[in-house]
C-alpha positions as CSV (number, residue, x, y, z in Angstrom):
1,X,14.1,19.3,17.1
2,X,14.4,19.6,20.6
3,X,13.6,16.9,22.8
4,X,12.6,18.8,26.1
5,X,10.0,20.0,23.6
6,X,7.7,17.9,24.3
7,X,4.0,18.1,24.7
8,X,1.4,15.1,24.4
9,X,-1.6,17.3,23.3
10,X,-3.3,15.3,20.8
11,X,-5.6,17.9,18.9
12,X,-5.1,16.5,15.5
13,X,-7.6,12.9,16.2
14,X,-10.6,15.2,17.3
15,X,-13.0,15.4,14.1
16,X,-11.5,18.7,12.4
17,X,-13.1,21.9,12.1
18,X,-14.2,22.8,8.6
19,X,-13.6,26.5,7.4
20,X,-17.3,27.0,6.3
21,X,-18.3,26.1,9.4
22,X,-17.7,29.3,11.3
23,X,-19.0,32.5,10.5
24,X,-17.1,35.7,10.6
25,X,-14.0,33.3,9.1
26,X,-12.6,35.3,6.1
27,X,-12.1,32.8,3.3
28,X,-12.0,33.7,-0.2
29,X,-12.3,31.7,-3.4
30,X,-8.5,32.4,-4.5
31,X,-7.0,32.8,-7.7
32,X,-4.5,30.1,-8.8
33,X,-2.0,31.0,-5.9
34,X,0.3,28.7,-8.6
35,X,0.8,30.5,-11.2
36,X,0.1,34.1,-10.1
37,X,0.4,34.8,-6.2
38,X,-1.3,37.9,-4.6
39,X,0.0,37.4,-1.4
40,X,3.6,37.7,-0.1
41,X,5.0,34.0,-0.2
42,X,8.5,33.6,0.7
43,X,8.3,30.0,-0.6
44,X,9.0,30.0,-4.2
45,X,11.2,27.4,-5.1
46,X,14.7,28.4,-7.0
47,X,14.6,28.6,-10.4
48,X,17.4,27.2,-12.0
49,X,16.2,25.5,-15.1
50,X,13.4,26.3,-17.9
51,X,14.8,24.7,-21.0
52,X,15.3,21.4,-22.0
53,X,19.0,21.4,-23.3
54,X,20.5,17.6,-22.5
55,X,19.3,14.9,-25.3
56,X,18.9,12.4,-22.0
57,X,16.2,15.1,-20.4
58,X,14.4,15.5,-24.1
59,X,14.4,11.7,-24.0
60,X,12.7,11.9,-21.0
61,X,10.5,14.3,-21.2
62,X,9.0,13.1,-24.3
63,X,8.4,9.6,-22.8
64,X,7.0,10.9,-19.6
65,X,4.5,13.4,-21.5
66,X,3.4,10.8,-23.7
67,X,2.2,8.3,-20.6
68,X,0.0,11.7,-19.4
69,X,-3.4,12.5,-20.1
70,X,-4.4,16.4,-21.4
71,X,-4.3,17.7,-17.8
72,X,-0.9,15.8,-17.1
73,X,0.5,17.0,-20.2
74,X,-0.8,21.2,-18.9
75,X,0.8,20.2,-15.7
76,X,4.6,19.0,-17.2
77,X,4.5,22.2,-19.3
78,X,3.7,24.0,-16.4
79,X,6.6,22.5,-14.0
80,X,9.0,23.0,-16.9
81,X,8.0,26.7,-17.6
82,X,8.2,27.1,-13.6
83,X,11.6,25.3,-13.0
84,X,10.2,22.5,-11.0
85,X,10.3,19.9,-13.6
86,X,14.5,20.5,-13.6
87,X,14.4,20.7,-9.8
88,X,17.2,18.7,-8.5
89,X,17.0,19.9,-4.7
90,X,16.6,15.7,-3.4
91,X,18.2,13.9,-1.5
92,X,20.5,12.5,-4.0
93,X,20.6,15.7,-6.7
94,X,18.3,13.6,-9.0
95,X,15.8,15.7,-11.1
96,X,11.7,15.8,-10.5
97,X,12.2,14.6,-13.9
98,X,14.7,11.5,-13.5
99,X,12.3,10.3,-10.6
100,X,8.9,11.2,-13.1
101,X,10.6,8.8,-15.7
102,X,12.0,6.2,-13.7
103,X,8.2,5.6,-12.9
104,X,7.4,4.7,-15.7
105,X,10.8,2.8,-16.9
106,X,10.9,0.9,-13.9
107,X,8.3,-1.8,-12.1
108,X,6.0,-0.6,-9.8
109,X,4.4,-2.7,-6.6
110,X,1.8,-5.1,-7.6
111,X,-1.2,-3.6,-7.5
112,X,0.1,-0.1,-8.5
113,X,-1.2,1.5,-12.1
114,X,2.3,3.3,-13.6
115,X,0.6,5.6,-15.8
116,X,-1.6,6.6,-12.7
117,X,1.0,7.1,-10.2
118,X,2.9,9.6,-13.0
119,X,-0.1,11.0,-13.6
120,X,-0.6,11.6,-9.9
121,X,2.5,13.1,-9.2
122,X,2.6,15.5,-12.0
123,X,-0.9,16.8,-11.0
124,X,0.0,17.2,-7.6
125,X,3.7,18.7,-7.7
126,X,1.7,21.0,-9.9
127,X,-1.2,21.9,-8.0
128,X,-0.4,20.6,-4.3
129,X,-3.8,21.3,-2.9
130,X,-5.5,19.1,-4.6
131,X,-3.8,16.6,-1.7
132,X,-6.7,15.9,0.3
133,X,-7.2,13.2,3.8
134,X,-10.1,11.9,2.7
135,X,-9.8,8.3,2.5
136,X,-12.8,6.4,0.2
137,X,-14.9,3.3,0.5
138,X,-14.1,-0.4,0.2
139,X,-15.8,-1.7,-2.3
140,X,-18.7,-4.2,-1.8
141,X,-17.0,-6.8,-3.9
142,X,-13.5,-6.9,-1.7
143,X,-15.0,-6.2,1.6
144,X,-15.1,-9.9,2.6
145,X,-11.7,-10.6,1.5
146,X,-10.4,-7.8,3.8
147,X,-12.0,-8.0,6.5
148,X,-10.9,-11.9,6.1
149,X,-7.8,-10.8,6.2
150,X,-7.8,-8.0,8.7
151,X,-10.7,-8.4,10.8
152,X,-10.2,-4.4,12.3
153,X,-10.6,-3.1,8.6
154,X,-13.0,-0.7,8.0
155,X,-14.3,2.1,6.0
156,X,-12.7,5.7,7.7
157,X,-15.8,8.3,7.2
158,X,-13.1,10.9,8.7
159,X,-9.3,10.5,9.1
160,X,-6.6,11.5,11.5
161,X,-4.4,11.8,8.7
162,X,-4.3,15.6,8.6
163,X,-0.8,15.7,10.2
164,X,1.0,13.5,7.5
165,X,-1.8,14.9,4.8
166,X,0.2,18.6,5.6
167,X,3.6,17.2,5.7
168,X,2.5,15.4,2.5
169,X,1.5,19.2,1.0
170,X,4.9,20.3,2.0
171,X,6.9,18.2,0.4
172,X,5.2,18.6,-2.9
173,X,5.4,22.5,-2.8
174,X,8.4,23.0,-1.0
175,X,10.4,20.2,-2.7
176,X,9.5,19.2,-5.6
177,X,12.4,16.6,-6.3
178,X,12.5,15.1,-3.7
179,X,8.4,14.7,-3.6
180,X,9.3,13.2,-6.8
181,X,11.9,10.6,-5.4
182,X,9.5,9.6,-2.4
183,X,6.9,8.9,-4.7
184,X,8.9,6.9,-6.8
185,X,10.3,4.8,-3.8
186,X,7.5,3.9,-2.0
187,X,5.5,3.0,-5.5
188,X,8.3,0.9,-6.8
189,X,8.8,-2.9,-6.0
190,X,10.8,-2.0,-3.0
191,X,7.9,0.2,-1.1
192,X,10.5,2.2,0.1
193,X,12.7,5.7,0.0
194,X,15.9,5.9,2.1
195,X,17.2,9.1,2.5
196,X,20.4,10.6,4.3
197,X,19.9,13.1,6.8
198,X,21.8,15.6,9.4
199,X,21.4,14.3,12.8
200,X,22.0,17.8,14.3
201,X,18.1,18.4,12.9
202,X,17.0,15.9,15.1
203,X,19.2,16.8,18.0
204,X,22.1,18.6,18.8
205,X,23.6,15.7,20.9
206,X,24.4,12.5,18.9
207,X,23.1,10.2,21.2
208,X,20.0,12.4,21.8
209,X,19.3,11.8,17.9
210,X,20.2,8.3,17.5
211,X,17.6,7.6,20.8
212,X,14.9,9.4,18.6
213,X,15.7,6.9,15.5
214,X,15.5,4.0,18.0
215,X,12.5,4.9,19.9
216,X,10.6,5.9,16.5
217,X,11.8,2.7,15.3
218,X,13.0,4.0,12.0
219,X,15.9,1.6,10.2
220,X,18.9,3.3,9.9
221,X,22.7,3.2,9.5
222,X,25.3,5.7,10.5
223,X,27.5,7.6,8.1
224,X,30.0,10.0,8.0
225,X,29.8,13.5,9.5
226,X,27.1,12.8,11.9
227,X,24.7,11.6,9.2
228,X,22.3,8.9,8.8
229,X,20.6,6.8,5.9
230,X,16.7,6.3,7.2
231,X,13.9,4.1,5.7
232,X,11.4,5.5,4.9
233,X,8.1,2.7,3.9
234,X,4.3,3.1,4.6
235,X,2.5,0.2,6.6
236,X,2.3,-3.3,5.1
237,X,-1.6,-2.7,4.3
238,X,-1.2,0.5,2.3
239,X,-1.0,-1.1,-0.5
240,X,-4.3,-2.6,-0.2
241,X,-5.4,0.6,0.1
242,X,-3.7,2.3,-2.9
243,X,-5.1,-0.9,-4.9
244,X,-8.6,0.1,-4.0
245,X,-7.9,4.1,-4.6
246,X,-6.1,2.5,-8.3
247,X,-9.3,1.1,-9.0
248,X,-12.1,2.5,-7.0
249,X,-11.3,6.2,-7.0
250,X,-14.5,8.7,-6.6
251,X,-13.8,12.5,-6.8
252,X,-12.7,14.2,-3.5
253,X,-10.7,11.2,-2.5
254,X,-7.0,10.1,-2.0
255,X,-5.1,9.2,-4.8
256,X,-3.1,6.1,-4.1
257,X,-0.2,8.4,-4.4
258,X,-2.1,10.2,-1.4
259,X,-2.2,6.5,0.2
260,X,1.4,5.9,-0.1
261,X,2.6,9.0,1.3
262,X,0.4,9.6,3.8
263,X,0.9,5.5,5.2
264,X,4.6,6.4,4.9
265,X,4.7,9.6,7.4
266,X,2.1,7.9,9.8
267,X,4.4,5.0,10.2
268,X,7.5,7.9,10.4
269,X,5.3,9.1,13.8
270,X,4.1,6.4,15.1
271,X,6.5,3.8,15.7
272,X,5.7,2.1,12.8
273,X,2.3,0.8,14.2
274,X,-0.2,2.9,11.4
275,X,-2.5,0.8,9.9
276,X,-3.9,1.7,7.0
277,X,-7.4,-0.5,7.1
278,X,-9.0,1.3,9.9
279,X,-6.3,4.5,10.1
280,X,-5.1,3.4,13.7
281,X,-2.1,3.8,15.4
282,X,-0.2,2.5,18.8
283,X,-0.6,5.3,20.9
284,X,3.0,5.8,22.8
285,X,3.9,9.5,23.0
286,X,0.8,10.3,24.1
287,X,-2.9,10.0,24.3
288,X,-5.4,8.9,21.7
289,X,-5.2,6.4,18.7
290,X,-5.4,8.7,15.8
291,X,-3.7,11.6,14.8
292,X,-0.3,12.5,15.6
293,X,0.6,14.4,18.5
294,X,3.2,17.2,18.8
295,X,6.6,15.2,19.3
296,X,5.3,13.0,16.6
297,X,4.4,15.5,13.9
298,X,8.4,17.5,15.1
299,X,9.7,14.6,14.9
300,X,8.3,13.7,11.2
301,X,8.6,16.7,10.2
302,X,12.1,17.0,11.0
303,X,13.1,13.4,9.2
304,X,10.9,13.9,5.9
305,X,12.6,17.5,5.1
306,X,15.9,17.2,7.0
307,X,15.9,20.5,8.6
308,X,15.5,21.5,12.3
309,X,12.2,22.5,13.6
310,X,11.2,22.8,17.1
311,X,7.7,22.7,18.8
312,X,5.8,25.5,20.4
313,X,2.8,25.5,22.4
314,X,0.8,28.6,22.4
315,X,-2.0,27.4,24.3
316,X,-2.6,25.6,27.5
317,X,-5.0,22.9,27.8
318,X,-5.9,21.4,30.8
319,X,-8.1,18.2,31.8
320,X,-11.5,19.1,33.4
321,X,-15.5,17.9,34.1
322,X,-18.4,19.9,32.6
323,X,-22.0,20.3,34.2
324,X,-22.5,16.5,33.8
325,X,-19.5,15.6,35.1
326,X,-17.4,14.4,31.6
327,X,-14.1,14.2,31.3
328,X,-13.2,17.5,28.6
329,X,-10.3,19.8,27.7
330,X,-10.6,23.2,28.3
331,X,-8.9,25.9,27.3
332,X,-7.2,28.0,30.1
333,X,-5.1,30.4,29.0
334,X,-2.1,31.1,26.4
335,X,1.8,31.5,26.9
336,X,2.0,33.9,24.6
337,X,0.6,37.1,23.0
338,X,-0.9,37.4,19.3
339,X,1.9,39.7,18.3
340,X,4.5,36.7,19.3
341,X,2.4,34.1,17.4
342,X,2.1,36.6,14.0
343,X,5.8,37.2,14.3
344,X,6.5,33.7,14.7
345,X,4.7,32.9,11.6
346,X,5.9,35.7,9.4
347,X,9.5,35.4,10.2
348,X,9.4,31.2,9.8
349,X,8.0,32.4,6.3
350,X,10.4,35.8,5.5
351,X,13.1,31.9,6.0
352,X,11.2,30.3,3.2
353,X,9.3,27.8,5.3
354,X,5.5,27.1,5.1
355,X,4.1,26.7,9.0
356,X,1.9,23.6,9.9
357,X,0.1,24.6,12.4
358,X,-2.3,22.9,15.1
359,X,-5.5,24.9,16.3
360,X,-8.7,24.6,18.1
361,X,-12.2,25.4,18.2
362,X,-14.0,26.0,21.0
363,X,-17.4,26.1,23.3
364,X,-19.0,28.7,25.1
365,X,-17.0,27.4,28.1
366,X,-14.1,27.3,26.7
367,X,-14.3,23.4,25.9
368,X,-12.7,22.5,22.9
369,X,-14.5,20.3,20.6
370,X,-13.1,20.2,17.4
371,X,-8.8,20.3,16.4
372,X,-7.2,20.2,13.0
373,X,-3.9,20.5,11.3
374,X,-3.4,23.0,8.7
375,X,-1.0,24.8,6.9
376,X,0.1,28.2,6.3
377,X,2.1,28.9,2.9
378,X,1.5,32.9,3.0
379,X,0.5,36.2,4.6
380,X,-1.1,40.0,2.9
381,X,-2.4,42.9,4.6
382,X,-5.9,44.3,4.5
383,X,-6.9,47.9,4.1
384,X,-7.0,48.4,8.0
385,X,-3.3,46.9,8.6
386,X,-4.6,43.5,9.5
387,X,-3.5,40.6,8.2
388,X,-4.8,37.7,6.7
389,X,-3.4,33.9,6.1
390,X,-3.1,31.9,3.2
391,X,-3.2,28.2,4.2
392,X,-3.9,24.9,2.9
393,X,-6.9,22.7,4.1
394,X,-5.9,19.0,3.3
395,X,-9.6,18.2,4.7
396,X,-12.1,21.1,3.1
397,X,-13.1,19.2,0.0
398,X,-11.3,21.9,-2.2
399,X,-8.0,22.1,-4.3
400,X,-7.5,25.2,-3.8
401,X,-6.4,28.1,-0.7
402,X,-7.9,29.6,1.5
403,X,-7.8,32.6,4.0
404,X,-7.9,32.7,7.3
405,X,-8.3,36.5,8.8
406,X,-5.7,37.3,11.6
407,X,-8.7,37.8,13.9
408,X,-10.0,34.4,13.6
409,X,-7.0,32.2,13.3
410,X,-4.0,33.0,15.6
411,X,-6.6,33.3,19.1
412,X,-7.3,29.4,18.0
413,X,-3.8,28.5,17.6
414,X,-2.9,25.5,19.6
415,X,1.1,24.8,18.5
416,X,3.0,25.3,15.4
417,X,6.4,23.6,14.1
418,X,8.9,26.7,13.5
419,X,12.4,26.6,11.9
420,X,14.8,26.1,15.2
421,X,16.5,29.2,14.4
422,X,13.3,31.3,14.2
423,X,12.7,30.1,17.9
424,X,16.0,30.6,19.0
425,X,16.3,34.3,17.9
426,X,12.8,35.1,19.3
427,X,13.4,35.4,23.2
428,X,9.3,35.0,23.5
429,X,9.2,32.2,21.6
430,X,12.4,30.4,23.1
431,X,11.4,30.5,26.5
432,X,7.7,28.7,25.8
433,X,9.3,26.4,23.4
C-alpha cells in the first residue's frame, strides 16, 4: 500500500447500481463457478489435502458434521473433496478444520447460536456468494429496547457495507483457513482475531506503516522482522446485530456470521468508529458517512490479507452544479485507456488475486448517480475476441456470479485495488497510481 496513493472519492456510500438494472449488460445465470469453472480463474486454492488420515482430524470431522444440517453436511464433503477443509494457509498454520471445530468445542459470545455460526461458515467457505450486504429488520418486539439503548438505531433499507461485504467474499474464497480462524475469533467470547502481519504490505518505510496502524487506530504490538500482531474486533453493537440475524433471519439477509465480519472490516477502515445500528461511520479520510473510501478499502484490504496492494484511480471525478444549480459529481475524463485497465485486471488475476473494484453509473451529462463495489474472480473470451468478467455482487440478491461484458464494465470503472507488483511492472499503471 502506498501512502501517496491517496484519493478521497467516496463512490461506495451512493445507493449501488444493480446489474438488472441496465440493459445491454451481459449477465448470465452461471453454472456452479464452484465446482466446475468455465472461465479462466487463476484463483484456485492449492490442493494439498483430500483424505482424512490423522485420528485427531477424523475426530473432528465427525463432531463438526454431526452439529451440520443436510446442506452443511454437502458443503463439508465438498471442502474435503476440494482441499479446503485441510487448508492450513492462516495466519497461524491451523486448519479450516481446527477453527470449524473449535466452534463448536469452545464458548461462543452470548447471544451467538454455535451450531449456526458452524453452519454458516461451512456454507459460505463453500459457496462464497451466498455473502450478501443486505442487512434485515429489527424486530417489533426489541425495537424499544434498542432504540433505548442507542437512540441513532435504525433499520438500514440499503447499506454501505459493500466494501467490507467484498473483502468479506475474498477472504472466504481466497483463504479459506484463515476465513475460518476470523470467524472463529470474532464469534468466540473474546470478539476478536489477532493476526501477525508484514509491515512492508502496509508500507515500505517502517514508520510510514506504524503511522497507518496509529492513525486507523488498530491495537497492535511490534514483533520481530518488521512484523506486527493486529486486533482485529467488529464494533461493540454488532453483536446486537448478529443476535437479531441468530434469531430473526429472513432469506436474502446477513447471516450473523455476515454481521461479524462485515462490523469487523468497517471498524478496520474507519478508525474504529462503525456502528452497526444505523451502519454509520466517522468520516476522516474523506467525505461522506457511509461506505469506505479508497485509502480505507487499501488500507483494509491490505491488513485482512497481509499482502501489498496499491490504489488506482482510472477515472476522474470532479465537483460541479447541474441546470438547477446542485452540487453533483461529474465525470470528466479517465487517466487511462481500456486496454491498461483490462491488462491490469488480467495480470492481478494471471497472480492469483481476485480484483475489487469500484465503478460508476452515470447520467446523460455525465453526472454520476449511482457507485458500488464489486468483485472480479475471473475473465473468458467471446466469439468476437471480447472479453467478459466474472464478478461477485455482494448486493444483487443472488448466490451466485455473474458477467459483466468488457463493453459495459471497464468504461465505468472508477478505481481498483491491484497487487503492488502488478502496478509497479505496468509503467501505465505506475504513473496514475
Amino acid at each position: 500500500m502506498k501512502l501517496n496513493a491517496i484519493n478521497t472519492a467516496n463512490i461506495s456510500n451512493i445507493r449501488p447500481a444493480k446489474a438488472s438494472a441496465y440493459a445491454g449488460v451481459s449477465v448470465s445465470a452461471p453454472v456452479n463457478y464452484a465446482t466446475t469453472p468455465s472461465f479462466t480463474s487463476y484463483n484456485t486454492v492449492n490442493v494439498a489435502k483430500t483424505t482424512l488420515t490423522a485420528q485427531s482430524d477424523i475426530k473432528k470431522f465427525t463432531e463438526v458434521s454431526a452439529c451440520l444440517d443436510a446442506e452443511g453436511k454437502k458443503s463439508l464433503d465438498y471442502m474435503l473433496k476440494t482441499g479446503l477443509l485441510l487448508n492450513n494457509k492462516s495466519n497461524d498454520k491451523s486448519s479450516t478444520l481446527d477453527n470449524l471445530h473449535k466452534m463448536i468445542s469452545e464458548k461462543r459470545a452470548n447471544g451467538l447460536d454455535a451450531s449456526i455460526m458452524l453452519n454458516d461458515t461451512v456454507k459460505t467457505i463453500a459457496n462464497p456468494a451466498i455473502i450478501t450486504q443486505h442487512f434485515g429488520n429489527i424486530p417489533d418486539n426489541l425495537k424499544e429496547a434498542i432504540t433505548s439503548y442507542d437512540a441513532s438505531a435504525k433499520e438500514v433499507p440499503h447499506s454501505g457495507c459493500c466494501v467490507a461485504a467484498s473483502i468479506e467474499y475474498n477472504l472466504a474464497s481466497q483463504l479459506p483457513a484463515e476465513f475460518a480462524r476470523v470467524a472463529e475469533g470474532l464469534s468466540s467470547e473474546k470478539m476478536s482475531s489477532t493476526k501477525t502481519i508484514d509491515l512492508n504490505n502496509l508500507c515500505e518505510n517502517k514508520d510510514d506503516a506504524k503511522w497507518l496502524l496509529d492513525n486507523f487506530k488498530i491495537p497492535y504490538s511490534m514483533k520481530e522482522n518488521n512484523k506486527a500482531e493486529v486486533t482485529l474486533a467488529p464494533d461493540k453493537n454488532a453483536i446486537i446485530r448478529a443476535h437479531i440475524q441468530t434469531i430473526d433471519k429472513d432469506e436474502l439477509e446477513r447471516t450473523p456470521l455476515d454481521v461479524l465480519m462485515q462490523s469487523t472490516f468497517m471498524n478496520v477502515g474507519s478508525q474504529q468508529t462503525y456502528n452497526s445500528l444505523n451502519d454509520v461511520r466517522v468520516a476522516s479520510f474523506g467525505p461522506g458517512d457511509r461506505g469506505l473510501v479508497e485509502i480505507e478499502k487499501t488500507f483494509t484490504e491490505s491488513v485482512v490479507t497481509d499482502s501489498n496492494k496499491t490504489a488506482v484511480t482510472f477515472q476522474d471525478i470532479q465537483e460541479a452544479t447541474d441546470e438547477n444549480g446542485n452540487a453533483v459529481a461529474k465525470l470528466s475524463g479517465y487517466r487511462a485507456s481500456e486496454n491498461a485497465i483490462k491488462r491490469s485486471l488480467l495480470n492481478s488475476l494471471a497472480e492469483g488475486q481476485n480484483v475489487i473494484i469500484g465503478y460508476t453509473s452515470t447520467d446523460d451529462n455525465n453526472n454520476v448517480i449511482g457507485g458500488h463495489e464489486i468483485t472480479i474472480v475471473g475473465a473468458k473470451t467471446t466469439a468476437d475476441g471480447k472479453l467478459v468478467f466474472v464478478c461477485n455482487d455482494t448486493d444483487d440478491d443472488s448466490p451466485e456470479l455473474i458477467e459483466y461484458h468488457e463493453d459495459y464494465i471497464v468504461p465505468r470503472i472508477h478505481h481498483v485495488g491491484l497487487p503492488t507488483e502488478v502496478v509497479e511492472a505496468d509503467s501505465a499503471l505506475k504513473s496514475i497510481a
